[in-house]
N, C-alpha and C positions, 0 to 999 in steps of 0.2 A: 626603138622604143625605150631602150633601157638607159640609153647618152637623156632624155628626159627624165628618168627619174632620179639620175645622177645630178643634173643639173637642179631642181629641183630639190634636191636633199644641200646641196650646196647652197644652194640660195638662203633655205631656212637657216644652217650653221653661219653662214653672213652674217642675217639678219639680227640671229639669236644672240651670235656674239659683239654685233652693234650696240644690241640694247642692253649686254651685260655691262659692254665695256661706257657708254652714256650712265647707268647707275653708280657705277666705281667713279667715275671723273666727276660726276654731282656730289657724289658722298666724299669727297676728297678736299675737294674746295669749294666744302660749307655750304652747300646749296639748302641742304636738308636742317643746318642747324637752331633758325628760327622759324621754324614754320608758322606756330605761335603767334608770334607779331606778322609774318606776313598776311595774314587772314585776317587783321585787324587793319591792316594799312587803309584799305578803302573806306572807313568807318572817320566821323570829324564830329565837332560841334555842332552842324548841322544835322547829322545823322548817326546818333549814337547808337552805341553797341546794343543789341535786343529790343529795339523800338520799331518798329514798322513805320515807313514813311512814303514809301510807293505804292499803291493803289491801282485797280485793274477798275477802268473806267466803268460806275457804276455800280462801283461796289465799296462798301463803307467796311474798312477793313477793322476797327473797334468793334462794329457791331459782326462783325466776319467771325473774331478772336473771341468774343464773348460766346455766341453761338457755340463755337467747336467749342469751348472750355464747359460751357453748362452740357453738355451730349456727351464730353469724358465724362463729366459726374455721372451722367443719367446709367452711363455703360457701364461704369465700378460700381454703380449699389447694385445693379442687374448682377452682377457676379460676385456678389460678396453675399 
């Protein structure tokens, strides 16, 4: 029973030192240094940054955004 918990605590120290040692080789060679622009990369002329342009069938996402925006207001004068 106890060659299980031996192997088992070894397992985790593997794994744990797997993913320390994956954060160090990311953080070494730049993985992390623009994250910024890479969150932007999928974004074009066609589809700019903050605009909504995909649509869940059926549903009119203008009048989706307006909706939630007048219901924040309706909720901040409730608590003010």
């Amino acid at each position: 029973m106890s060659f299980y918990y031996i192997l088992m605590l070894a397992s985790m120290v593997i794994l744990g030192g797997s993913a320390v040692y994956a954060l160090y080789w990311a953080a070494t060679r730049g993985q992390f240094s623009r994250m910024e622009q890479g969150a932007k990369v999928i974004f074009d002329q066609g589809e700019p940054v903050g605009k909504v342009t995909d649509t869940f069938p059926g549903l009119d996402m203008e009048k989706e955004q307006k909706r939630r925006a007048e219901k924040g207001k309706k909720t901040l004068k409730r608590k003010v």
